[in-house]
C-alpha positions in Angstrom: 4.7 -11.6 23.3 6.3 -13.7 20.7 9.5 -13.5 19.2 9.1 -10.3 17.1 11.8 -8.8 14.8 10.7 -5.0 14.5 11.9 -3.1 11.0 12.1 0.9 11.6 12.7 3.4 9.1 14.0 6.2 10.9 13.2 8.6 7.7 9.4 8.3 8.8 8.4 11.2 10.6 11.0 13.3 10.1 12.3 15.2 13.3 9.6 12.6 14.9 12.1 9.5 14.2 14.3 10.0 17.4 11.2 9.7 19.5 9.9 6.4 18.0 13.8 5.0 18.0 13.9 5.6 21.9 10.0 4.0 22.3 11.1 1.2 20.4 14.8 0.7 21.9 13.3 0.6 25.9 10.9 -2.1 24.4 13.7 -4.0 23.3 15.4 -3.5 26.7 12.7 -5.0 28.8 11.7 -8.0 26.5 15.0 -9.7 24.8 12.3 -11.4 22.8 12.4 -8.4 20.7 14.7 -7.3 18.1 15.0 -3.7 16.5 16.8 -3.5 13.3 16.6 0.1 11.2 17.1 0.6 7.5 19.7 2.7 6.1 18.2 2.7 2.6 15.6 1.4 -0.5 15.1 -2.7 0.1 16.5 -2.5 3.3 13.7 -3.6 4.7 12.7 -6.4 2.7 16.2 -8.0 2.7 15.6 -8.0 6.9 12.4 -9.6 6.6 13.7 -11.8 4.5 16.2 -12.6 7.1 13.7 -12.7 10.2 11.9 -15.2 8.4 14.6 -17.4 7.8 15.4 -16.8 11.3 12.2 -18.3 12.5 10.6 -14.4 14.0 7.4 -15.3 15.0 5.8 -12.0 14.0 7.7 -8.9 12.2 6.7 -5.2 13.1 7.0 -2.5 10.2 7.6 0.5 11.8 7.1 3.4 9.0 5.2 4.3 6.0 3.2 2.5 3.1 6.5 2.1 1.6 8.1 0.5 4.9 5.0 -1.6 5.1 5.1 -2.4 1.3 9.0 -4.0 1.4 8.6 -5.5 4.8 5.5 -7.7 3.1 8.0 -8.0 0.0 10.3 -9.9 2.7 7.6 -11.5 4.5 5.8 -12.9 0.8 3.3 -16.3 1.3 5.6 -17.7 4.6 2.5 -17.5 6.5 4.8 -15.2 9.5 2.3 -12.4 10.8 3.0 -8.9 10.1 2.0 -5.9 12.7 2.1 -2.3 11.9 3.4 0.6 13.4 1.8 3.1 11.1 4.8 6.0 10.8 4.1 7.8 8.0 2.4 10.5 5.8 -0.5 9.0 4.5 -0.9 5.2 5.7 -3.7 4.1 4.0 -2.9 0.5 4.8 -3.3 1.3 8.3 -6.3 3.3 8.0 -7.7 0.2 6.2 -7.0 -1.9 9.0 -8.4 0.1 11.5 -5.0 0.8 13.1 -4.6 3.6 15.9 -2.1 6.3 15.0 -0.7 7.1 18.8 2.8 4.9 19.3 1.3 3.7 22.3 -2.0 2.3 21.0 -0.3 1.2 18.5 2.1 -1.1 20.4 -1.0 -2.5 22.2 -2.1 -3.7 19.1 1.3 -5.6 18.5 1.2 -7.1 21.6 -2.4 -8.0 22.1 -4.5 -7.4 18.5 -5.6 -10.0 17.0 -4.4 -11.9 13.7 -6.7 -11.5 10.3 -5.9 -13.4 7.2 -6.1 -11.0 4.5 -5.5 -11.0 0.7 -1.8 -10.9 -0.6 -1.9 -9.0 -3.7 0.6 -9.3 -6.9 2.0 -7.1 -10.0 4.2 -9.4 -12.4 6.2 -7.4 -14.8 9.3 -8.1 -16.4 9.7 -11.6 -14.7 9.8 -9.7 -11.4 7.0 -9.7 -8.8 6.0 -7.2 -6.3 3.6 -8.0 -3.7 1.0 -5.4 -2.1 -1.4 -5.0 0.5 -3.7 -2.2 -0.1 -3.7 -0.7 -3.9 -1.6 -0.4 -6.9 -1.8 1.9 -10.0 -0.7 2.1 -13.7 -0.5 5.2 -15.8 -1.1 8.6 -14.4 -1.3 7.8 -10.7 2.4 6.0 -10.9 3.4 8.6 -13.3 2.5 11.2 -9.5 4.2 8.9 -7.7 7.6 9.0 -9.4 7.3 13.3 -9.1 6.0 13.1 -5.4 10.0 13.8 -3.3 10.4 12.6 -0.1 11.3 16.4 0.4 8.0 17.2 -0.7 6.2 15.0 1.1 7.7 15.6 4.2 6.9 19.6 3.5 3.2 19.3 2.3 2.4 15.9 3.5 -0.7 14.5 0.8 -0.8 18.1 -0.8 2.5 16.4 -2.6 0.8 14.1 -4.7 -1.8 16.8 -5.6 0.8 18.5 -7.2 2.7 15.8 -8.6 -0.9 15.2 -10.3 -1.1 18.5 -11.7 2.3 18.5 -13.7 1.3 15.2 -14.9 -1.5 16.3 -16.1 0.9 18.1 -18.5 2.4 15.3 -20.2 0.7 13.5 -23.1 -0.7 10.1 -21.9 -0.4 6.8 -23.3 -3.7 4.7 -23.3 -3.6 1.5 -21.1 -5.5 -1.6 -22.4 -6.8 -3.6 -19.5 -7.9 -7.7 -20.0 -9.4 -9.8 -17.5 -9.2 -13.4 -16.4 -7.4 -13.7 -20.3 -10.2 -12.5 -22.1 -10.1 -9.0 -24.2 -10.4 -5.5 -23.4 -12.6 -4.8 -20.4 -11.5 -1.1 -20.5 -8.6 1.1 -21.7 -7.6 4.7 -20.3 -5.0 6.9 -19.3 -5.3 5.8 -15.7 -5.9 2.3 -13.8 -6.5 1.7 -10.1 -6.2 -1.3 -8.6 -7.6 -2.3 -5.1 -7.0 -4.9 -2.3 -8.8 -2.6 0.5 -11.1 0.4 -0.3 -9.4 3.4 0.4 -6.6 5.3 -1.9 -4.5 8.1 -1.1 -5.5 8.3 2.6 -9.4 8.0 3.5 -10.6 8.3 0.1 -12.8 5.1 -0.8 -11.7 4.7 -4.4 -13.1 0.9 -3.9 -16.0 0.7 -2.0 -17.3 -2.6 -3.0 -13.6 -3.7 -1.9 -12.6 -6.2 0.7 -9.2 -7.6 2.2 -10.1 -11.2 2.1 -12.9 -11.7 -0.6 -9.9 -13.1 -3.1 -11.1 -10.3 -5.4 -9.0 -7.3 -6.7 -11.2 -4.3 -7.6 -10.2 -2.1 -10.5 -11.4 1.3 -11.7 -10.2 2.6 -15.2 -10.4 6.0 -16.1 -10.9 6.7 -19.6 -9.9 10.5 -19.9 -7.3 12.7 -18.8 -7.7 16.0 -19.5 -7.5 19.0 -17.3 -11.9 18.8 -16.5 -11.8 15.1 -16.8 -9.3 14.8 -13.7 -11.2 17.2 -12.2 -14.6 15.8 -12.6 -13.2 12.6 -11.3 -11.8 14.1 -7.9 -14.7 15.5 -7.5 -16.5 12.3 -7.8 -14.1 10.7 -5.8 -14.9 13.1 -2.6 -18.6 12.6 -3.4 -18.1 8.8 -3.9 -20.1 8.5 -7.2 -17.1 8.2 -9.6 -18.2 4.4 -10.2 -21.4 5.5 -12.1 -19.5 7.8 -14.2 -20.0 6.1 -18.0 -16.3 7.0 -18.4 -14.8 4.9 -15.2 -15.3 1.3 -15.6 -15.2 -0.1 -11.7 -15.3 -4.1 -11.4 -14.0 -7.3 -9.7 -11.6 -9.7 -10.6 -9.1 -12.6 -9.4 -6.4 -10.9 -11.9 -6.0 -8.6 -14.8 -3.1 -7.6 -17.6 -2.4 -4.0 -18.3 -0.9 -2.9 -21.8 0.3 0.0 -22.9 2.0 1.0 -26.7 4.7 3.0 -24.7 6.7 2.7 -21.7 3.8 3.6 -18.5 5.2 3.1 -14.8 3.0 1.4 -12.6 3.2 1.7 -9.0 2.3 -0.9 -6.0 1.2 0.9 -2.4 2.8 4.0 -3.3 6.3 2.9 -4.2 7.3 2.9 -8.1 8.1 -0.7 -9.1 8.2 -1.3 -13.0 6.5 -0.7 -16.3 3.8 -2.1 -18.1 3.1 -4.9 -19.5 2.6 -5.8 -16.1 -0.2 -8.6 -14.8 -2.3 -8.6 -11.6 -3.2 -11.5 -9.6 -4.3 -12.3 -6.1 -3.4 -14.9 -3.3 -6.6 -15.0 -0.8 -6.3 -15.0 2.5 -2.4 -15.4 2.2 -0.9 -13.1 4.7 -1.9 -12.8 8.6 -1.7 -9.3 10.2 -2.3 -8.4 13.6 -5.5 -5.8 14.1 -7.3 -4.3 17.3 -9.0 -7.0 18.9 -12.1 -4.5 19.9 -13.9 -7.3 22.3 -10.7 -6.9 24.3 -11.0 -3.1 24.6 -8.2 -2.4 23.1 -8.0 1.8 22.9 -8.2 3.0 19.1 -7.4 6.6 20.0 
């Protein structure tokens, strides 16, 4: 195995963490080419990556959630150092993306013996800051969720959370996002903008099915309603995967997009709150190796 620098968030999981500390610490015993460092709080684990790069880690390990996952890349940016997942937390759509088994073990196997794919390496620019993401980001209503969704709750209800973060949202008045493409004007403008590296959103749910890691595309759905039915009709096209003929979503591809709003609208990247608009969308293809299940050498997806 190469030398791998393995980030943990022991707030994964819950009462689960000890477990997946102990997996990972008798890894570490038997191969001192490994390293196990946890986080103790928010950017922890992008300063470490950060680090491990500079350190010259030939492959870092994010052992949590989307928001684990998201700050490790953050860390890991365009260096070209593979990243491997250990999918730990309540949703993990990035993992689901990738094909990723959810048992520890099968997991590992993948870290050790998967495979490396070159995906897309996403990116939200807003306020001079970036913020790079794997698998989706979201402007508007969905980020507005986000920032209601507690860890408390999640860890109680598990993807129910965001459900009801959606529903008080839904009673706040909305600002309309204006969304441009490639530089041009308006392609769309709505309460609610979804953007997508892979297909699925909020766990299996293929808000992007035209989507692709490495096609150096992003794909974007706006939603130009947000009442109360609106929403409503929209999940339920979501479920039935029609919402992209609705004449009110507007669902295409792009290499990057700018999203304006007349007040202050949060967006979010992979889950994790990380500004507000004006914020602009771009895309570096193929940018950032991960390791997947190499399924021609059997490697168990249970």
């Amino acid at each position: 195995m190469a030398r791998a620098f393995v980030i943990f968030n022991p707030a994964a999981r819950g009462e689960k963490s000890q477990r997946v500390r102990q997996f990972l610490q008798s890894k570490a015993s038997a191969d001192p080419a490994l390293t196990v460092a946890p986080t103790s709080g928010p950017g922890d684990a992008t300063q470490l990556a950060t680090r491990a790069v500079a350190d010259g880690y030939e492959l870092i390990v994010a052992a949590g959630g989307d928001g684990t996952i998201n700050e490790v890349i953050n860390g890991i940016g365009t260096s070209g150092v593979p990243l491997a997942i250990l999918p730990l937390g309540t949703v993990n759509v990035f993992a689901r993306e990738l094909g990723l088994p959810r048992k520890l073990d099968a997991a590992w196997r993948v870290v050790e013996s998967g495979k490396v794919r070159r995906i897309d390496l996403a990116c939200a620019e807003a306020g001079g800051t970036k913020r790079y993401f794997a698998q989706l980001a979201g402007v508007g209503f969905d980020a507005a969720a986000v920032q209601r969704a507690s860890w408390e709750l999640k860890k109680k209800i598990g993807p129910l959370s965001y459900v009801w973060a959606g529903l008080q949202t839904l009673a706040q008045p909305a600002a309309a996002i204006e969304v441009s493409v490639n530089g041009s004007g308006p392609r769309g403008r709505g309460p609610a903008v979804l953007i997508g590296n892979g297909r699925f959103y909020g766990g299996s749910f293929r808000v992007f099915p035209e989507a692709k890691l490495d096609d150096g595309l992003l794909d974007v759905c706006v939603f130009e309603n947000g009442g109360y039915l609106d929403v409503l009709r929209y999940t339920q096209g979501v479920f039935r995967g029609v919402h992209t003929k609705f004449r009110d979503v507007h669902y295409f591809q792009t290499k990057e997009l700018q999203c304006n709003a007349p007040a202050t609208v949060l967006f979010e990247v992979d889950g994790e709150l990380a500004g507000a608009a004006p914020v602009r969308f771009s895309v570096a293809p193929r940018a950032l190796p991960v390791m997947v299940p190499d399924r021609e050498g059997g490697i168990d997806h249970a």
